[in-house]
C-alpha angles and dihedrals in degrees: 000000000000118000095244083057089052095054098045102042106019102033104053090058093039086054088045078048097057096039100053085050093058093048095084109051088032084061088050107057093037080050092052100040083040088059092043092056101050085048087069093038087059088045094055103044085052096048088046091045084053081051127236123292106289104262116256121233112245084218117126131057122319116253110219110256125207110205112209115211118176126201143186115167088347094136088118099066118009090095100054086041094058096026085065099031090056091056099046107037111102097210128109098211120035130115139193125238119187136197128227144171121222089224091054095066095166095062091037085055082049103060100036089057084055088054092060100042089048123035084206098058118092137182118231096197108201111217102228139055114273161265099074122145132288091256106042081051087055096052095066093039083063084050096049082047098052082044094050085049087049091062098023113030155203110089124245124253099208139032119207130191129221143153129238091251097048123122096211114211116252088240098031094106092044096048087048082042097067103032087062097076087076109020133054103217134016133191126196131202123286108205110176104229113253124271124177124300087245081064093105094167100041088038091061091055081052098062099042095048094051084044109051091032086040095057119336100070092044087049084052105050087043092063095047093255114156104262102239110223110240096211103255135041085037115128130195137200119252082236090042097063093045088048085063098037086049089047091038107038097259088306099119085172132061091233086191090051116097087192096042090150087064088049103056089048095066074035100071093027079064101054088049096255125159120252129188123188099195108216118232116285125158120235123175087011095298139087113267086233131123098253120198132135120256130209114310104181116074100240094056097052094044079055093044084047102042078058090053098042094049089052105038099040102014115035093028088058093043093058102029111028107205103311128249093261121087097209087051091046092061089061088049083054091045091048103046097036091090086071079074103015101052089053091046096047084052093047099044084053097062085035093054085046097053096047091053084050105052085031091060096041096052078053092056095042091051091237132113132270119257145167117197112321090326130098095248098193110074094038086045090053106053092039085055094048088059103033098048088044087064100037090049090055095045091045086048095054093042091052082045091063100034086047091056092056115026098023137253105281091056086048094063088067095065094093098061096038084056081060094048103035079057094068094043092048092050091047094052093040081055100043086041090060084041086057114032092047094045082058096045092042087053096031091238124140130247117250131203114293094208115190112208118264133230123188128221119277112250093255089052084056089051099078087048098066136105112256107246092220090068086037089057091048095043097047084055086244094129124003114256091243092053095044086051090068099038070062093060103037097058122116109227119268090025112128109240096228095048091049095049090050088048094044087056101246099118138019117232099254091057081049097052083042087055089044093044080059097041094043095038079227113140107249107227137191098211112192104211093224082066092060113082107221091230092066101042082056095055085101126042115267094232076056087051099046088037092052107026089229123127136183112249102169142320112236121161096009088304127113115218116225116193111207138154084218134094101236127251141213090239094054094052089053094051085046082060094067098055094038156017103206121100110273114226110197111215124185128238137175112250089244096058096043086047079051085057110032088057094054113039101039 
């Protein structure tokens, strides 16, 4: 026999053959995932219909609050990530401590230059070359804490995570803040910002996050599972984390561990601490939630999920089993089953398509269906009816939570990122054996698997900072009465700061104070005979009247734009045209940019 003849006759049959032979234990395992989920599901309509935990007042005195951010090459955006932060977070105590490497000398640059900008902004310098790990980076940012405390004092009361590309919600401290009096660790909500429907990749993290935030954590949390960490937005009690370095010799964070935020998490259910997942609720118009993007190209999300993969199912199992406990044990198994069930969901949706496909074309053909030597309809009916029930209600439920968040027509798009999140996850489960076993095979560690970070645009920002009306009252500027009836008396589309100046209440250096605070941008008095013509001519003259920027100076590779203007996406892109060096934004009054643009230009 030929080989054409092979693959036309033979082939065909031997390929009905396999597959028949893979229906059964592919039904049983989609029967049996299908059944776990709607076990959550149950869990979590039955923990919503019992309500959410009474929300805490934010009354009483602020604890002090230490943000961890660690970095490695985030020169790009933990600037722009404190820089914004500072401004919006309503909270009176808090500093940042940041990680470096000393191999990593932009992002160190960076920082310090954030030190000198922010007196609470502080460099956790690690000792030793990266890339490390995240926790290991964490751990010395807790001993540059507890060194920072030994020349500065008092201690801090709470310890938050974040990452250098988050977007941290204005009452996120405060909320942390008050459920702490009665829980060791909280974690709030991670929503990925929203990014266009045609965003296959991004849109996939969105679905995920309001899913699992939406009802699988509180699911979670109502059957007496351990609350993972998920890495940001977590905060943990000053005693909480003493508690781990006591258990754990002074290492708080599993510095092998690629997931170390997951594994803190069992960590702390086993020491009996407290955890609280706090369920979605909206304050200041938007959800109280860490917001960042996430990767949006497929290969950066198959190398952010292969990271995930290798700590939670690989690395967790490795170093705790599956607990003694046998309702902890269930999470393990919710957690780990994606090792089977990513490659399966991949595999049932090439199988589904072949078998509409050979199914059509028998019909077409006026024979019957068949797979290998059986009668495939029947059997194929019935393992659909069951399959597809189960698969409709999870990708329901799934639409449902995306919908409440990012809106329904976004959510119509669930169903074909499943399909394509199918073939990421099995890629990254694949590529998280390849990896996990190669190191294990040559006894090397694992080391960070970093995915590259984008920051907001600056309209995203927008909706994250602080009001300047309640800037204005709370800096004592204008009395809150009176700024109830500026209110009142503005026309519509008037800016509130612009109708308070004109109306007299102010003067314009109390408003850019109040914008300096709102912005996070520095508020300068710049003298023109400081400013070398040369500089002030980097950018043409009809850009700087247009735009209302102008060069003051270029230090540390930036140049240095004055303008009584918040900047704008579409400036920067304009900037990009006239120069490659990294634009820093500084405020200054109308008056004084008038003072300068007569007489430089």
């Amino acid at each position: 026999m030929s080989m054409v003849d092979w693959l036309v006759t033979d082939l065909p049959h031997l390929l009905d053959a396999a597959i028949a032979a893979a229906l059964a234990p592919l039904a049983a395992w989609i029967v049996l995932s299908g059944l776990d989920d709607l076990v959550v599901l149950f869990a979590f309509l039955h923990s919503w219909a019992h309500g959410p935990p009474a929300d805490k007042s934010l009354a009483g005195p602020s604890q002090r609050v230490a943000i961890f951010v660690p970095c490695w090459r985030e020169h790009e955006v933990i600037g722009d990530m404190v820089e914004h932060n500072i401004a919006a977070i309503r909270h009176d105590r808090f500093a940042f401590f940041i990680g470096a490497y000393p191999n990593d000398d932009p992002t160190v640059e960076a920082v310090r230059a954030l030190e000198q900008r922010f007196d609470n902004v502080h460099l956790c310098l690690c000792p030793h070359d990266g890339p490390t790990s995240k926790a290991d980076c964490m751990n010395w940012i807790y001993q540059g804490m507890l060194d920072y405390e030994e020349r500065q004092g008092p201690p801090f009361d709470l310890m938050v995570i974040h990452d250098a590309e988050d977007l941290i919600h204005p009452d996120e401290l405060g909320v942390i803040g008050a459920y702490a009096r009665d829980y060791d660790m909280i974690q709030i909500p991670v929503l990925p910002l929203p990014t266009p429907f045609w965003e296959f990749t991004h849109g996939l993290y969105c679905d995920d996050f309001a899913e699992f935030h939406s009802k699988d954590f509180p699911a979670r949390q109502a059957m007496g599972g351990f609350v993972p960490s998920c890495g940001v937005g977590t905060g943990y009690t000053r005693k909480t984390l003493e508690r781990l370095a006591d258990k754990h010799s002074n290492v708080l964070f599993e510095p092998s561990c690629l997931t170390e935020d997951y594994e803190n998490g069992l960590r702390l259910k086993q020491l009996g601490c407290r955890q609280l997942f706090l369920p979605l609720k909206r304050s200041s118009g938007a959800p109280v939630a860490t917001r960042e993007y996430f990767p949006r190209t497929f290969r950066s999300a198959v190398k952010q999920r292969t990271r995930w993969v290798t700590g939670i199912a690989l690395q967790t199992w490795e170093h705790h089993g599956w607990s003694s406990s046998l309702r902890q044990a269930y999470w393990l198994w919710r957690d780990r089953k994606g090792l089977v069930g990513n490659p399966v969901s991949l595999l049932s949706n090439f199988l589904f398509a072949y078998g509409a496909v050979t199914c059509v074309a028998a019909g077409l053909a006026g024979t019957e269906w068949r797979l290998g030597n059986t009668l495939a309809i029947p059997f194929m009916l019935k393992l659909l009816g069951v399959t597809l029930g189960l698969q409709v209600i999870h990708t329901t439920a799934r639409m449902a939570c995306v919908g409440r968040i990012y809106g329904l027509l976004f959510a119509l798009g669930v169903p074909f990122r499943m399909i394509y999140g199918n073939l990421i996850n099995s890629l990254a489960t694949v590529w998280a054996l390849f990896r996990y076993g190669r190191a294990r095979l040559r006894r090397q560690p694992l080391v960070w698997v970093k995915t590259d970070h984008a920051y907001p645009s600056r309209a995203a920002l927008l909706t994250h900072k602080k009001p300047l009306e309640d800037i204005l009252v709370g800096s004592g500027y204008i009395p809150e009465k009176l700024m109830r009836l500026a209110r009142a008396a503005k026309p519509e589309g008037i800016d509130i700061g612009e109708f308070v100046l004109e109306a007299g209440l102010l003067t314009e250096e109390q408003l850019y104070e109040a914008m300096s605070l709102q912005t996070g941008l520095s508020l300068l008095d710049v003298p023109p005979e400081q400013v070398p013509r040369r500089i002030a001519r980097t950018l043409p003259s009809s850009v700087v009247r247009k735009w209302r920027v102008l060069p003051v100076r270029v230090e540390n590779g930036h140049l240095h734009l004055a303008s009584p203007r918040f900047p704008s996406d579409e400036l920067h892109q304009v900037l990009r045209k006239y120069t490659r060096l990294k634009v820093r934004m500084e405020l200054v009054t109308p008056t004084n940019f008038q003072r300068l643009a007569e007489q430089l230009l």
